[in-house]
C-alpha positions in Angstrom: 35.8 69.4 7.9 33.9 67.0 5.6 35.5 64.1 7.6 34.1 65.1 10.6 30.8 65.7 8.9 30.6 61.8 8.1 32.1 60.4 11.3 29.4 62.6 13.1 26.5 61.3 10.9 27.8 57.6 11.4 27.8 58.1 14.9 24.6 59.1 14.8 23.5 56.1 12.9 25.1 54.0 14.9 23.5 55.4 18.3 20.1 55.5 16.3 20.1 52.0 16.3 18.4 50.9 19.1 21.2 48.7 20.3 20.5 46.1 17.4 23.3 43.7 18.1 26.0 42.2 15.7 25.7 42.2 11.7 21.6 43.4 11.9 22.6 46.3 13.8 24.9 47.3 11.2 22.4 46.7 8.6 20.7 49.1 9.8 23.0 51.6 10.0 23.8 51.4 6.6 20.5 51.7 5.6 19.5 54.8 7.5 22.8 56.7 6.0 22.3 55.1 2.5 18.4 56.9 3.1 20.0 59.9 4.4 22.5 59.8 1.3 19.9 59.5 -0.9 17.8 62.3 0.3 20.7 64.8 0.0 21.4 64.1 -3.5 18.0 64.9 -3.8 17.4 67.9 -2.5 20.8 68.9 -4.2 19.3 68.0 -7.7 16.4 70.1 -6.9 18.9 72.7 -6.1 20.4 72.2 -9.4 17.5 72.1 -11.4 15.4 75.0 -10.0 
């Protein structure tokens, strides 16, 4: 279930990134699901904290 979860999302990144070739490209990916990462454990610490 989770698995599936993260190959979706790196999919996703991957076809969000507007066909940037070679290691840029994957840069990029890395950084949108690092962002998206990031903004999870956030809302989850708000979660935790309200």
């Amino acid at each position: 279930m989770v698995r599936n979860k993260v190959l979706n999302e790196v999919l996703d990144a991957f076809s969000g990134a507007d066909g940037a070739a070679g290691m840029e490209g994957i840069l990029k990916v890395i950084q949108g699901l690092k962002q998206k990462q990031k903004a999870l454990a956030d809302d989850k610490s708000e979660d935790s904290t309200a």
